[in-house]
N, C-alpha and C positions, 0 to 999 in steps of 0.2 A: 480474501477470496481465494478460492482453491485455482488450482491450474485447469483450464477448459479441458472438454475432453479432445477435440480436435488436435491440441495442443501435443497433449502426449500425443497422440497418433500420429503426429510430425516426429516429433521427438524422439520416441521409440526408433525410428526408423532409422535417423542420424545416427549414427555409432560415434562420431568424436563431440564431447560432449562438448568441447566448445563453439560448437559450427547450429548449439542447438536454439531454437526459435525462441524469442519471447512473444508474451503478447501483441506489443507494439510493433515487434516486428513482422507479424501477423497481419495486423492491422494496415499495417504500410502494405505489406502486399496485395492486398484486397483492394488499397484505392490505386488501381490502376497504376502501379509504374512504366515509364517508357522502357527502361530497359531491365534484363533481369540477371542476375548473377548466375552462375551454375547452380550453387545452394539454391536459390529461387525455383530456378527449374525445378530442381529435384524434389521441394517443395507443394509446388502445383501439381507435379506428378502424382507426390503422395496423398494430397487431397483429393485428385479425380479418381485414383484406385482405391483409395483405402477408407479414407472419411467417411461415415454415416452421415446421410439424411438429417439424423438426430442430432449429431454432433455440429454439424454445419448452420442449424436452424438453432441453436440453442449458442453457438457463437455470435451468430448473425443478433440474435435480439437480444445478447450481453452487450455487445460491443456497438449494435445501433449500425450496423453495415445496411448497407441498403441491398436488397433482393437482388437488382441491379449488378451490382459488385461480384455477387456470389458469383453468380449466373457467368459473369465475363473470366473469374479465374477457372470456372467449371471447362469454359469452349473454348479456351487458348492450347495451341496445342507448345509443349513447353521445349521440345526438342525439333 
């Protein structure tokens, strides 16, 4: 399976390539963590600016997240 596009769009953003996301770490983001790393942050940041519509609903029904999930990393404010 190719890399989501969500994914890159995290990714691109990271400039040190080891600090960069996987799937699962994705994933784990999504189900509600109590706390969040700075990567995290910066993360969530980049999904509320940068993510597509597209991209977030074609994660969401790859990976079986629930609407729910999205919705909560969408209104967190990350800073």
């Amino acid at each position: 399976m190719s890399s989501p596009l969500l994914l890159s769009t995290i990714n691109n953003s990271i400039g040190n390539k080891k600090n960069h996301f996987t799937v699962e770490d994705l994933c784990v983001l999504f189900n509600e963590k109590s706390t969040y790393t700075d990567l995290d942050k910066y993360v969530i940041d980049t999904i509320q600016t940068e993510a597509t519509e597209d991209e977030l609903a074609n994660f969401k029904n790859t990976y079986h997240i629930p609407s729910e999930k999205i919705e909560y990393v969408l209104s967190i404010n990350p800073y």
